[in-house]
N, CA and C atoms as a LAMMPS dump frame, in Angstrom:
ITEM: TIMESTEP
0
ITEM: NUMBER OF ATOMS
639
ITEM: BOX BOUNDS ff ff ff
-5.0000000000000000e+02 5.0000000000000000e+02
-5.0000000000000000e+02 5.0000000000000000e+02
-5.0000000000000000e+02 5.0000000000000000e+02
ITEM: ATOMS id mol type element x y z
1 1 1 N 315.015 310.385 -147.968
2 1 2 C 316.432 310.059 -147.808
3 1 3 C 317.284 311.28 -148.164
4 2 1 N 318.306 311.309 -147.243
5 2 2 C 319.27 312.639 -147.538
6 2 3 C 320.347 312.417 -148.83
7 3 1 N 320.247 313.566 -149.575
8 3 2 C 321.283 312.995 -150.383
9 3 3 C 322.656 312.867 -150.128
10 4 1 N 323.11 312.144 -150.953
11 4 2 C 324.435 311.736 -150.626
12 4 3 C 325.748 312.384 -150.65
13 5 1 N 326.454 312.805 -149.656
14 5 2 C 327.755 313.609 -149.279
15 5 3 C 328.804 313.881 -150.739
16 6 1 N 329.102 312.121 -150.572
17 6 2 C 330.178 311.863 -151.67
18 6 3 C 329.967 310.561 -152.452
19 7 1 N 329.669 310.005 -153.925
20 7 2 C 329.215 309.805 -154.588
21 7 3 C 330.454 308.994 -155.055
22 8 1 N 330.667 307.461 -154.897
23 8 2 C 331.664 306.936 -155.627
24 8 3 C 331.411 306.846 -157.486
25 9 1 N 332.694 307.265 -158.188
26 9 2 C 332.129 307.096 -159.613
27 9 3 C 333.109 306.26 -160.486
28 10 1 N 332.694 305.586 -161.593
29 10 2 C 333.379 305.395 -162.618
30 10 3 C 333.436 305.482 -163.736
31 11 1 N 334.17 306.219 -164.657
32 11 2 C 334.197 306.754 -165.945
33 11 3 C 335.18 306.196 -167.453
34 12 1 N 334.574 306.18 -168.334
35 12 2 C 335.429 305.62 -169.159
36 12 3 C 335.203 306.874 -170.357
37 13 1 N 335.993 306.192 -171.456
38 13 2 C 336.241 306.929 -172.809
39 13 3 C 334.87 306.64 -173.332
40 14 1 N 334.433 307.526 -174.219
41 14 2 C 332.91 307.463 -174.998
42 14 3 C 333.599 307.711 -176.384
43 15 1 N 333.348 306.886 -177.741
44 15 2 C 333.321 307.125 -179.026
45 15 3 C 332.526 306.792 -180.084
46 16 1 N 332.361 307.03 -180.667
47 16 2 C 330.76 307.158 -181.598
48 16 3 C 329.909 306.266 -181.475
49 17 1 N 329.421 306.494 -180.164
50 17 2 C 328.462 306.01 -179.585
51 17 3 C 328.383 304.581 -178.601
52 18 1 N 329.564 304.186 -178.538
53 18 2 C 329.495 302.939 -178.377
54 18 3 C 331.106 302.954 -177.275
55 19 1 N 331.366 302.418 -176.379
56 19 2 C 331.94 302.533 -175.184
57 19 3 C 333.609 301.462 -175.246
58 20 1 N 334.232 302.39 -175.295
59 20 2 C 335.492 301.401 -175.683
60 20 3 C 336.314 300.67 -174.665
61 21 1 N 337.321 299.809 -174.921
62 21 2 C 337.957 298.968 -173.982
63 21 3 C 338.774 299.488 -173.234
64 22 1 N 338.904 300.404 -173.136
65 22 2 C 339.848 301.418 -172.245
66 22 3 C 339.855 301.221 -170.699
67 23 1 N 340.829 301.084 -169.819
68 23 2 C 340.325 300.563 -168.923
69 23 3 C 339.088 301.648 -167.78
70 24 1 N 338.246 301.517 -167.408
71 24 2 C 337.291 302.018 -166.298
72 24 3 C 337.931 302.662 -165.153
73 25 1 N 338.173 303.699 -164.831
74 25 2 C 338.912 304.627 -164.081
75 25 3 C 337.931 305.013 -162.772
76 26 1 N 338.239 304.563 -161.345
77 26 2 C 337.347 304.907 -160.064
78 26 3 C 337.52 306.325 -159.805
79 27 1 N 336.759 307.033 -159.249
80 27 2 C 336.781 308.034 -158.684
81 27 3 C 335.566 308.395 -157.627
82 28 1 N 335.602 309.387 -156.483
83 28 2 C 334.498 309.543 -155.516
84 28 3 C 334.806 311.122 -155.857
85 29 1 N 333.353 311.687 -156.161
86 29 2 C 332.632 312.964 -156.472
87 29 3 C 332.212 313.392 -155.455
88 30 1 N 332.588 314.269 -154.763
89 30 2 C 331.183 315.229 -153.757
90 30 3 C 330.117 315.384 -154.633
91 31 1 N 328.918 315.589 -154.095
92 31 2 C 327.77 315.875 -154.619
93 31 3 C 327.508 317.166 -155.451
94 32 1 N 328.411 318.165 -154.962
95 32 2 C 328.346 319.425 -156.119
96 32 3 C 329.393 319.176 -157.134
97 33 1 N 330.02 318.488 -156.901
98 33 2 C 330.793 317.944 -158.411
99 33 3 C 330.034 317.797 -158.839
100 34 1 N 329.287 316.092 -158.706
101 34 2 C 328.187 315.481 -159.726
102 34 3 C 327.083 316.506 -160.505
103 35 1 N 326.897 317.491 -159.582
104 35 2 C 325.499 318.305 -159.753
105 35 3 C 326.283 319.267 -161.197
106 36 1 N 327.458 319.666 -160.574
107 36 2 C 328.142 320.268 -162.072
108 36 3 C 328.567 319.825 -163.289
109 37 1 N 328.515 318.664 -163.131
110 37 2 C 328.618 317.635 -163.903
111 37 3 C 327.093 317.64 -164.956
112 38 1 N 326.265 317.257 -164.262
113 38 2 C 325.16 316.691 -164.856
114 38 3 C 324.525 318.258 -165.621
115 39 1 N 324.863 319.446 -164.244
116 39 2 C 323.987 320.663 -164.926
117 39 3 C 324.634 321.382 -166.102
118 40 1 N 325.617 320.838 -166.38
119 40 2 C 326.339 320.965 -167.925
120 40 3 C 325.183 320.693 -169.033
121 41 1 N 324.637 318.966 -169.141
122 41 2 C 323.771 318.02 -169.872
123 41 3 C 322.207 319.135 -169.462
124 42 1 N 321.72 319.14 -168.167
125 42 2 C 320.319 319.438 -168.574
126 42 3 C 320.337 321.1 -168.213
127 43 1 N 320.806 321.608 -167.591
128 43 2 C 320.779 323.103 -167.252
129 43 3 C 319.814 322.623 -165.968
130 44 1 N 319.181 323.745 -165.146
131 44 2 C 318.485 323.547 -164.042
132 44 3 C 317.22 323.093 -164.476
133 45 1 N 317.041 321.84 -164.887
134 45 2 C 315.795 320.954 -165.078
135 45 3 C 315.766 320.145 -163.946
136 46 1 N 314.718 320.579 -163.211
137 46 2 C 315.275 319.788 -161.546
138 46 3 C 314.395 318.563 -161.508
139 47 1 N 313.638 318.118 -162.53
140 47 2 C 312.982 317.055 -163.347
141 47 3 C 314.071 316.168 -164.339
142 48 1 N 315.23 316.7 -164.809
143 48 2 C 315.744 315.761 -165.991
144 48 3 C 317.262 315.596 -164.888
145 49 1 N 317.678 316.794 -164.029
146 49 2 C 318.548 315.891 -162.925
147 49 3 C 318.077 315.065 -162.077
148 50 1 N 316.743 314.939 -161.653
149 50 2 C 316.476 313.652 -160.828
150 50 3 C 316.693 312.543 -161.205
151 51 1 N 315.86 312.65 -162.896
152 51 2 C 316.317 311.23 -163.752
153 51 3 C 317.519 310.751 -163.67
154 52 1 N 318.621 311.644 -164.241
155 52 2 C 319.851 311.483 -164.426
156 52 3 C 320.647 310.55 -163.104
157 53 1 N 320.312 311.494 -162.155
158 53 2 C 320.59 310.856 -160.362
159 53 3 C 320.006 309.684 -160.296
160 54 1 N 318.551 309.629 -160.504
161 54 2 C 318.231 308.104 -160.734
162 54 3 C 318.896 307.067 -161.745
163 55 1 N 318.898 307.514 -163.067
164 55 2 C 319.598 306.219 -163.862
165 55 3 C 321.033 305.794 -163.496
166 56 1 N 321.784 307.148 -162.657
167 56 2 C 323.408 306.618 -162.195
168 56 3 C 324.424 306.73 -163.681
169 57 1 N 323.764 307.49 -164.672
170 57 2 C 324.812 307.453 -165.793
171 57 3 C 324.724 308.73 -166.42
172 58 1 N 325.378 309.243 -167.131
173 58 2 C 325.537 310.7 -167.892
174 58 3 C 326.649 310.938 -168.996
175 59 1 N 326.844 310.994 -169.567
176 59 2 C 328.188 311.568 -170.787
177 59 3 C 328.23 312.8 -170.734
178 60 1 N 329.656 313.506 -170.384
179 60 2 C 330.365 314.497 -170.25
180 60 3 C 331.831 314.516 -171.003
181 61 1 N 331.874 315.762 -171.495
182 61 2 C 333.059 315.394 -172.429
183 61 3 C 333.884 314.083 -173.137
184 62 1 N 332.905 313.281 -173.793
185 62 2 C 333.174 312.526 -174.268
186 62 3 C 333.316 311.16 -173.669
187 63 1 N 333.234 311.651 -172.371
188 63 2 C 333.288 310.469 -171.294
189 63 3 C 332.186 309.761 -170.462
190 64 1 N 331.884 308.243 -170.295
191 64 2 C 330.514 308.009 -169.933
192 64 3 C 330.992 307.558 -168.062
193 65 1 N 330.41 308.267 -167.511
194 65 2 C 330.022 308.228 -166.111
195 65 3 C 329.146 307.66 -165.21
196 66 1 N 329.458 306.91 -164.41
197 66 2 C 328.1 305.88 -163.486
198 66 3 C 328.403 305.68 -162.297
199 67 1 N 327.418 305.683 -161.67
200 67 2 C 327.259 305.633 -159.896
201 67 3 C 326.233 304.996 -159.85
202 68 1 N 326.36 304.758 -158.402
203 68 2 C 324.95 303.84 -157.891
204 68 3 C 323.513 304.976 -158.194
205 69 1 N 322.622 304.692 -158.938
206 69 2 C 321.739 305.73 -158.401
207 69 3 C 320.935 305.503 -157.814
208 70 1 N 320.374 307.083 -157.45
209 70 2 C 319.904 307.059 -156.223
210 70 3 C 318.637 308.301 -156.482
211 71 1 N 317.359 308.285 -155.346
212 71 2 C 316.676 309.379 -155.389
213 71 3 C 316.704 310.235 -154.59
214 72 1 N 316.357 311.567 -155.528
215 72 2 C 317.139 312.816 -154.744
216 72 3 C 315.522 313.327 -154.371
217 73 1 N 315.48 313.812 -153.342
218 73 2 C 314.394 314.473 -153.158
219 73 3 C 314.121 315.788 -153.682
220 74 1 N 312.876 316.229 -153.97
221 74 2 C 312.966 317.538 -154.938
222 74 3 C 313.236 318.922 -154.076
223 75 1 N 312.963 318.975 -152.806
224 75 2 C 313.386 319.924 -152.163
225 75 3 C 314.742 320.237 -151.869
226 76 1 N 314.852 318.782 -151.234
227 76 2 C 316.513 319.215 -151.108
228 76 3 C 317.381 319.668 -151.878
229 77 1 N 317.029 319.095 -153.459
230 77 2 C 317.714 319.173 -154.477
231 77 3 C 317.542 320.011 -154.442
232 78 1 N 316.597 320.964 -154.977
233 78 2 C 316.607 322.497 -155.135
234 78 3 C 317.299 323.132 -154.561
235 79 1 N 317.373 323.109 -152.865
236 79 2 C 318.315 324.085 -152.269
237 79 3 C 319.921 323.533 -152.24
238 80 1 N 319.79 322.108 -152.997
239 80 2 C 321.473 322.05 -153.612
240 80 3 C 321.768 322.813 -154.513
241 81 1 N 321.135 323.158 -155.898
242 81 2 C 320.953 324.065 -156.63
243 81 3 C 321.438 325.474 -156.514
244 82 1 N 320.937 325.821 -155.736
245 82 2 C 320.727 327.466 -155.225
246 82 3 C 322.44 327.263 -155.126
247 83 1 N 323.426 326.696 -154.977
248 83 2 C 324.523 327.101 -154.986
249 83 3 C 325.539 327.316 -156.59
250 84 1 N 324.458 327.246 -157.599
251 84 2 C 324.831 327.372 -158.442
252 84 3 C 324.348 328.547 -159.527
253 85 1 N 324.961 329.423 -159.876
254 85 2 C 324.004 330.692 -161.063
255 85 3 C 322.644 330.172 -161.693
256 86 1 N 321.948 331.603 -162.156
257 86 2 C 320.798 331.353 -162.655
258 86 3 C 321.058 331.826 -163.632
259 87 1 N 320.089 331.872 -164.609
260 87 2 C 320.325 332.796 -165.823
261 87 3 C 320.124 334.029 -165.454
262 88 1 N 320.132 335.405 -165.896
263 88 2 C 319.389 336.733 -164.927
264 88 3 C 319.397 337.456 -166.474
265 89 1 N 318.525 337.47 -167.119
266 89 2 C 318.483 338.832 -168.188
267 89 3 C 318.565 340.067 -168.025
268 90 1 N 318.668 340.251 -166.774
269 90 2 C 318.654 341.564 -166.729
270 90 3 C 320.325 342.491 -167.133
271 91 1 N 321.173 341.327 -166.907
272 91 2 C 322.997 341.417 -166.888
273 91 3 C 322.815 342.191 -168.274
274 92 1 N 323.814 343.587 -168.062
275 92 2 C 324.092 344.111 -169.596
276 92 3 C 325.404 343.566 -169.909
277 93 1 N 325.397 343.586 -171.274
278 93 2 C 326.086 343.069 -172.054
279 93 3 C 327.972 344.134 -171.698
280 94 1 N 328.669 342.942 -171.255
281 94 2 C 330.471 343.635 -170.522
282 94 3 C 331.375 343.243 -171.757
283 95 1 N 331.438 343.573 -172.783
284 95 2 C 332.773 342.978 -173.508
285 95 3 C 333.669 342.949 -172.906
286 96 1 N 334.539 343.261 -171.522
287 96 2 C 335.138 343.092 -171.112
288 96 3 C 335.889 341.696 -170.49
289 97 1 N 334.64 341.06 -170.284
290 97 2 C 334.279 340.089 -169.572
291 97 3 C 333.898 339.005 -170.901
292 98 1 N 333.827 339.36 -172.168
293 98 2 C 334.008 337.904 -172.782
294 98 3 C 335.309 337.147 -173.14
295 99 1 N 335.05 335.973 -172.965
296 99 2 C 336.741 335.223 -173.141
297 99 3 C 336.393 334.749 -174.516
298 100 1 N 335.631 334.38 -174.842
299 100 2 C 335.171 333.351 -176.344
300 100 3 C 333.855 333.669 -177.604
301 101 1 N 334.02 333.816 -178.757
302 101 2 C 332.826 334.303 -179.558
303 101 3 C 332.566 332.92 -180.543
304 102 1 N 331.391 332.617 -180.198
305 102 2 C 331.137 331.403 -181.188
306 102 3 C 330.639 331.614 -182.069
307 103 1 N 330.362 331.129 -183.795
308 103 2 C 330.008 332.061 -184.644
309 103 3 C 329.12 330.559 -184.916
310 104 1 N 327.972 331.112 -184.629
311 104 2 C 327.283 330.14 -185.49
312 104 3 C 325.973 330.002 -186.609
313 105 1 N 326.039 328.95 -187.193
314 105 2 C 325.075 328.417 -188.583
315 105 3 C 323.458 329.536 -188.087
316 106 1 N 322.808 329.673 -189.147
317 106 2 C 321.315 330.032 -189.427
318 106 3 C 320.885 328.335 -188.88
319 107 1 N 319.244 328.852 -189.099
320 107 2 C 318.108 327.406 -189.343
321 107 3 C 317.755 327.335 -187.853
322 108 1 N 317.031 326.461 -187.778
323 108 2 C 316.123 325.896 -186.575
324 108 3 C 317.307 324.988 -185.815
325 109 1 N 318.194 324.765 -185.971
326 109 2 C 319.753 323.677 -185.118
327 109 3 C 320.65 324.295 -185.539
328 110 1 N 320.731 325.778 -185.092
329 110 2 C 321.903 326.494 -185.224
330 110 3 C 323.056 324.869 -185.208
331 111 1 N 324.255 325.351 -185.867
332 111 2 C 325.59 324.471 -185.872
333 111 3 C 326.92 325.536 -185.431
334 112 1 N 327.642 325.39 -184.228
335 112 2 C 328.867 326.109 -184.309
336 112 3 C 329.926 325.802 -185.071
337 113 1 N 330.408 327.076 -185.86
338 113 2 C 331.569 327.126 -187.212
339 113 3 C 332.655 327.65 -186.822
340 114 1 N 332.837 328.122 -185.482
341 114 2 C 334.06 328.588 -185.021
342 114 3 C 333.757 329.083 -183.892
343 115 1 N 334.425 328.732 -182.813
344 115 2 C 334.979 328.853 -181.499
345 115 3 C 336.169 330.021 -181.505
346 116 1 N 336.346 331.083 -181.426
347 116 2 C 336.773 332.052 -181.397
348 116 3 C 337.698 332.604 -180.048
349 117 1 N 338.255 331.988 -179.248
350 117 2 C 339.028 332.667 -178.063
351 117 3 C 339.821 333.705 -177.814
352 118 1 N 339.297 334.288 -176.803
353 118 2 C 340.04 336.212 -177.014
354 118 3 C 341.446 335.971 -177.066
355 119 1 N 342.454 334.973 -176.85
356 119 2 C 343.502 334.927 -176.858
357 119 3 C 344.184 334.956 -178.558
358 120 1 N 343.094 334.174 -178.892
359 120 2 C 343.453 334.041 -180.592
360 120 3 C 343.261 334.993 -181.491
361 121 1 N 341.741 335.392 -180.945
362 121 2 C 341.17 336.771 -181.912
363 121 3 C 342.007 338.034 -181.805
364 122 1 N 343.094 338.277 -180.595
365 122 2 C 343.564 339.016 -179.906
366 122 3 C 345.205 339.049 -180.711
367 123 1 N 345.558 337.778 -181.334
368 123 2 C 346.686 338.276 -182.286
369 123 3 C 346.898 339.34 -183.351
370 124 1 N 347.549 340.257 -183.256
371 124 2 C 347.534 341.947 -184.032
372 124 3 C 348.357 340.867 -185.119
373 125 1 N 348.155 341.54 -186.25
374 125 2 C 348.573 341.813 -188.026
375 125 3 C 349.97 342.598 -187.779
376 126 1 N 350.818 342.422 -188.321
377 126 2 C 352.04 343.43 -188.203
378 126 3 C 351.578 344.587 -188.54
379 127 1 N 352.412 346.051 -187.902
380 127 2 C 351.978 347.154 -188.257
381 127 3 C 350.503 347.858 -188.185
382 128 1 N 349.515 347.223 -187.404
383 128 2 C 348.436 347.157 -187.269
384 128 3 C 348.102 347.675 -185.865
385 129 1 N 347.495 348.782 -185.276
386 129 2 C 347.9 349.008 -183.915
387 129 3 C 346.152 348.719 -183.432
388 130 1 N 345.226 347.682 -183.558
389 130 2 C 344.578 346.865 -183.305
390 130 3 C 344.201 345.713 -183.453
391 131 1 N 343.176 344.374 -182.537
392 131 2 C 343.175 343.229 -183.017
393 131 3 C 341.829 343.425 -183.765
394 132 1 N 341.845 341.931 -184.044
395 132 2 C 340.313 341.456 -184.946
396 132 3 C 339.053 341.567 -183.621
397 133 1 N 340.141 341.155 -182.241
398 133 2 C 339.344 341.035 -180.972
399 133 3 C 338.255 342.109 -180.243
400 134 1 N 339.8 343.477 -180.753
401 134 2 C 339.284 344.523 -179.777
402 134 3 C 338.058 344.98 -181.171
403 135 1 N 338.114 344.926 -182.452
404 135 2 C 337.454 345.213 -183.441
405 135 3 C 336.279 344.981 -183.607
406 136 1 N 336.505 343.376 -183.235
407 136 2 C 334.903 342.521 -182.879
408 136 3 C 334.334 343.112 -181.706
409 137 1 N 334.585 343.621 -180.549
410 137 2 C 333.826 343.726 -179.671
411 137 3 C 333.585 345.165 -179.658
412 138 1 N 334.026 346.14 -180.234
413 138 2 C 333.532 347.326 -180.621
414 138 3 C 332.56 347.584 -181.414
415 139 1 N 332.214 346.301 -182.092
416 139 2 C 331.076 346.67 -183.207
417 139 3 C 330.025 345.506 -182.246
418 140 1 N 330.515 344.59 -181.777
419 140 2 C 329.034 344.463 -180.917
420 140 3 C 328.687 345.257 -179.365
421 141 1 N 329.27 345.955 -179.069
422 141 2 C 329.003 346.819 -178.248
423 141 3 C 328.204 347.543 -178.387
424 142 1 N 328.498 348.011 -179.95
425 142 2 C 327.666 349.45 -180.578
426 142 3 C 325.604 348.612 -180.896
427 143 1 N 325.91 347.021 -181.215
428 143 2 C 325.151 346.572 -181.669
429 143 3 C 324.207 346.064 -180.338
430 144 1 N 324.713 346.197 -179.248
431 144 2 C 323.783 345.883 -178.135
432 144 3 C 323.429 344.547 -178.145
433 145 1 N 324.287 343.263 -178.078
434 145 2 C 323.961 342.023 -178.272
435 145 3 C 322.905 341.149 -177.094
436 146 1 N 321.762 340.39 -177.187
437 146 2 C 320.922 340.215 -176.051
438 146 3 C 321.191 339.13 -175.79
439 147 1 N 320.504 339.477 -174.589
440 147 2 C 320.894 338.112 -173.111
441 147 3 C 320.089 336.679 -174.008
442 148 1 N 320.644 336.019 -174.107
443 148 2 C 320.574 334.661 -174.348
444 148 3 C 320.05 333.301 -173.299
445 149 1 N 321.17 332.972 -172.589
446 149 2 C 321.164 332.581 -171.206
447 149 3 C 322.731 332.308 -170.781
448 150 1 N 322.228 331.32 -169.652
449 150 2 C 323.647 331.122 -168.529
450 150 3 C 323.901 329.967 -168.939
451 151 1 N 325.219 329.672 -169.197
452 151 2 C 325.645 328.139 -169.712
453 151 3 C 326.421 327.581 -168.347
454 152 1 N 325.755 326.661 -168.287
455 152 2 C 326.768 325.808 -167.556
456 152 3 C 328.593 324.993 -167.696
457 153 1 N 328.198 324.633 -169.388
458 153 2 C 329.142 324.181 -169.587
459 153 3 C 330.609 324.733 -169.567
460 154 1 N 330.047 326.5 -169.998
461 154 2 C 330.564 327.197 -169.966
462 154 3 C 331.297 328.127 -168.689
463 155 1 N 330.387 327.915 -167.861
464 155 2 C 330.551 328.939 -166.638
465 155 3 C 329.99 330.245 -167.062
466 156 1 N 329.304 330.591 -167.902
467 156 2 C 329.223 331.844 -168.321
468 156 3 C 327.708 332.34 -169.048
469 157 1 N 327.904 333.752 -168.87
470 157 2 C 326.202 334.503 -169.662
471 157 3 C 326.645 334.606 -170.922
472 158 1 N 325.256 333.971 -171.602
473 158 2 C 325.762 333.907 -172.949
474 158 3 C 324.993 335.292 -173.675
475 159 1 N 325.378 336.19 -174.745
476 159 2 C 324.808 337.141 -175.11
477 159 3 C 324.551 336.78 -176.994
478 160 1 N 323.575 337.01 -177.509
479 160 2 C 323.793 336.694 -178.945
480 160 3 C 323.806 337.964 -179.76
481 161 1 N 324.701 338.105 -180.961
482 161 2 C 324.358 338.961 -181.83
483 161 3 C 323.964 338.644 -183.798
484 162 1 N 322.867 339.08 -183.511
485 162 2 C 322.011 338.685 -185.05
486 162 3 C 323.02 338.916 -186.198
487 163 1 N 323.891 338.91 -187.136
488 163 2 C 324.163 338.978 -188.112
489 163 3 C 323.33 340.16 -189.029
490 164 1 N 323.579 341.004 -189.993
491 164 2 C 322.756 341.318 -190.876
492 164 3 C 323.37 341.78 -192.042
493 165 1 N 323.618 342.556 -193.028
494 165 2 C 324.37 343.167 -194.333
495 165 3 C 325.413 343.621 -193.47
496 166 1 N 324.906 344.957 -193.119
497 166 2 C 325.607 345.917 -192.274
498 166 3 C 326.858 345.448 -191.443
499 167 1 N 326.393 345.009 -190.303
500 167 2 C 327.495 344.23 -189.132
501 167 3 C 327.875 342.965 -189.845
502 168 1 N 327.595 342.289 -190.787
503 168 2 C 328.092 341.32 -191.321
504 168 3 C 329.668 341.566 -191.953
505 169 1 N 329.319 342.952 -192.886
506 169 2 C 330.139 343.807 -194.111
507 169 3 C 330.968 344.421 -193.209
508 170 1 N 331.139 344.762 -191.808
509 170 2 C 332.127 345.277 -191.083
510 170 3 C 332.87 344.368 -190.16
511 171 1 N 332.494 343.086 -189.71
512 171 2 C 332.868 342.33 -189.293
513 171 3 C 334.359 341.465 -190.458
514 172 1 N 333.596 341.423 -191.846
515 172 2 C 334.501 340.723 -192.917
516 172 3 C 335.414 342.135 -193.09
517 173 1 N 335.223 343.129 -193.049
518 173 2 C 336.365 344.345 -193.294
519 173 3 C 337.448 344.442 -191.939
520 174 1 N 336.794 344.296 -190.933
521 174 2 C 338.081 343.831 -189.191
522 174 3 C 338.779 342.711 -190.191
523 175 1 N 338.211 341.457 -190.249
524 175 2 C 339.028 340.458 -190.552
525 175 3 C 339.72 340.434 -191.579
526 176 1 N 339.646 341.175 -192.92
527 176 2 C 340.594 341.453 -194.033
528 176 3 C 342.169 342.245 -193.195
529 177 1 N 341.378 343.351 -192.444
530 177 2 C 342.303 344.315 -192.649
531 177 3 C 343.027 344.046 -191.154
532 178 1 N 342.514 343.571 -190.322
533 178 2 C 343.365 343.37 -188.806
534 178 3 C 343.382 341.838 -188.396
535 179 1 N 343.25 340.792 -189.142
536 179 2 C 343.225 339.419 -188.403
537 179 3 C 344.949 338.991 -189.199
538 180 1 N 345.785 338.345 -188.433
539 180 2 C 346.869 337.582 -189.094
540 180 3 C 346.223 336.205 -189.938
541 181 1 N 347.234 336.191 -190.76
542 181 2 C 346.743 335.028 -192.087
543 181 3 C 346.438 334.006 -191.323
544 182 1 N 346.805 333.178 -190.494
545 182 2 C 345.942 332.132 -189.871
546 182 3 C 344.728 332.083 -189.214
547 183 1 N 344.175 333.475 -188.79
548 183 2 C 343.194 333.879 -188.043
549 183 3 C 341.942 333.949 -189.453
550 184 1 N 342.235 334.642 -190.476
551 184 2 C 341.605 334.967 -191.629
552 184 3 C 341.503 333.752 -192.246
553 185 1 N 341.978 332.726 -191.945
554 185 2 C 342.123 331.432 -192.521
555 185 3 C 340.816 330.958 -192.12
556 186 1 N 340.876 331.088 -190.647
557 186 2 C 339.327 330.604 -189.937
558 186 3 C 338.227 331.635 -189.834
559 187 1 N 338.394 333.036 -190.179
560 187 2 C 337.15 333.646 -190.252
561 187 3 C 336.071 333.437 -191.611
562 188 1 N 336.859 332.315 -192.59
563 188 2 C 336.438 332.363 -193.929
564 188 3 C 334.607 331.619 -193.272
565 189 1 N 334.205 331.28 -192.431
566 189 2 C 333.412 331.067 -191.898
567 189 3 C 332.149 332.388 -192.002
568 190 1 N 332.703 333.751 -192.176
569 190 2 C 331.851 334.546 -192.079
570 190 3 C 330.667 334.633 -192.379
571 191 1 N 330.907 334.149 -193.981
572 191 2 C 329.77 334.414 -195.274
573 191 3 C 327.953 332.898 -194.5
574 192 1 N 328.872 332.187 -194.069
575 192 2 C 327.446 331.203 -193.286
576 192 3 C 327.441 331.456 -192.145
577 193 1 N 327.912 332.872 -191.546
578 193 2 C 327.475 332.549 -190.028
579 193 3 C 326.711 333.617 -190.082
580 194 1 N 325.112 332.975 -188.921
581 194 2 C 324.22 333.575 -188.688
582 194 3 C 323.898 334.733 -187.534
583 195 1 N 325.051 334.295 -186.713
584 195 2 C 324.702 334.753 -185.42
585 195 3 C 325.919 334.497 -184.685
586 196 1 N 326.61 335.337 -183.301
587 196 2 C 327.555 335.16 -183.192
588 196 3 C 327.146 335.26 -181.343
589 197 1 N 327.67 334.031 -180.706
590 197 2 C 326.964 334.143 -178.877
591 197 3 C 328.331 334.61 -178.217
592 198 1 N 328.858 335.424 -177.52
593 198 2 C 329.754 335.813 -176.845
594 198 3 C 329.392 335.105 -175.455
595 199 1 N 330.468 334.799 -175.417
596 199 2 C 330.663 333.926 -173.817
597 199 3 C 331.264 334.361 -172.76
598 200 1 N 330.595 335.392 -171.73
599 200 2 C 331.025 335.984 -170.937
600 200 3 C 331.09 335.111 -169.302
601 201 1 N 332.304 334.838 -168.632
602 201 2 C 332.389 334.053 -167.629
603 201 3 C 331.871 335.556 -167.017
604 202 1 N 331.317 335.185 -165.541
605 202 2 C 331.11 335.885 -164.911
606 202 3 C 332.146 336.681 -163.636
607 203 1 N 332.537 337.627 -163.261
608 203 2 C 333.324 338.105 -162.701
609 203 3 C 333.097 337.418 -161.304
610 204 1 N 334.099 336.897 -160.512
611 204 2 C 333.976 336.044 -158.926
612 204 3 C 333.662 334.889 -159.43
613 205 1 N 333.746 334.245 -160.559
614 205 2 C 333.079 333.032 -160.35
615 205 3 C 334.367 332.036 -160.169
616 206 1 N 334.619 331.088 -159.25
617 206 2 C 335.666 330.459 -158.967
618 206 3 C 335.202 329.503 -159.378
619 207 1 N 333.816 328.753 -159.422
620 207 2 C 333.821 327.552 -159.911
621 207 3 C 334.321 326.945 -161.522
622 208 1 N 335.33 326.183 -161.683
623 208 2 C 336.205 325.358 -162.398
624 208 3 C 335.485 324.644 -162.885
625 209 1 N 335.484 323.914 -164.748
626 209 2 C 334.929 322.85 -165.137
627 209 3 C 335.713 321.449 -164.156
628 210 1 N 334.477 320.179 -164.582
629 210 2 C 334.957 319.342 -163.972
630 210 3 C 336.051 318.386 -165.097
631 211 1 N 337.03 317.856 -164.511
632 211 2 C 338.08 317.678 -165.672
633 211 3 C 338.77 315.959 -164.89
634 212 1 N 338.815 315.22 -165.604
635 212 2 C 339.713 313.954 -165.093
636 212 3 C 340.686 314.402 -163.849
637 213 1 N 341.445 313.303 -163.376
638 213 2 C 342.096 313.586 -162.225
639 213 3 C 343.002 312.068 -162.62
């Protein structure tokens, strides 16, 4: 069976765990919606989107989603796929090109402690003729941060950089001496963060998260 063009859906509010009275909102998805949708949840698992397509349900931003489901064939699916990025390690690392630095926890379930957006990191200190932004990405430049992977959720290649004394102790000296007091408010995060993933959207990429209507 061919898959399906356009995909009627309906979505509601999701809250700790359990599905509230809000009313159920219709909507019809093209099929690369849905597919962007879902490849948020599994990444290109062309095994855990079949499921997904089969059970007809998914949670996305907080919101629980359902359609008739249906089975997708594995070929076709695949070359639905192909219209979407891969991961590619080979991409060097563009500070240019990151919009967001997430700073996150040590351990085996890293935890994110701050969401970092170049717009924010990018507020100058009075009298200061640099940001915390351009500061941060000069010292991971120098540090050569590695390919990670491609996020979906994100639109973007993710790059990580290890933490250690060194880049730790210059990272907390940017933020003393060039972050404004509200910015330094939220870098107090430093001292537990393990690792920091820069979120680079990719240059041409027009595709948009999927967002209510």
């Amino acid at each position: 069976m061919a898959l399906p063009e356009s995909i009627p859906i309906r979505y509601s509010d999701e809250e700790a765990g359990y599905v509230t009275v809000r009313p159920i909102v219709r909507q019809t998805f093209r099929l690369d919606e849905l597919l962007d949708m879902v490849l948020s949840v599994t990444g290109k698992d062309v095994a855990r989107i079949r499921q997904i397509l089969r059970s007809g349900t998914v949670v996305y931003h907080f919101y629980r989603y359902w359609w008739a489901g249906f089975e997708a064939d594995e070929a076709e699916l695949s070359a639905a796929l192909t219209a979407f990025p891969d991961a590619d390690a080979a991409r060097a690392f563009f500070s240019d090109a990151c919009a967001t630095a997430v700073f996150e926890s040590g351990g085996i379930n890293p935890k994110p402690l701050l969401e970092l957006a170049r717009a924010a990191g990018s507020q100058r200190r009075m009298f200061r003729g640099q940001s915390f932004w351009e500061r941060l990405l000069k010292i991971a430049e120098s540090e050569k941060p590695g390919y990670q992977s491609y996020s979906y959720t994100y639109r973007a290649d993710l790059y990580r950089l290890e933490l250690n004394g060194r880049n730790v102790a210059e990272i907390v000296h940017a933020a003393n001496h060039l972050a404004p007091r509200n910015l330094r408010s939220a870098l107090r995060v430093l001292p537990g963060t393990a690792r920091i993933v820069f979120v680079c959207p990719r240059l041409g990429n027009t595709r948009q998260p999927q967002t209510r209507k």
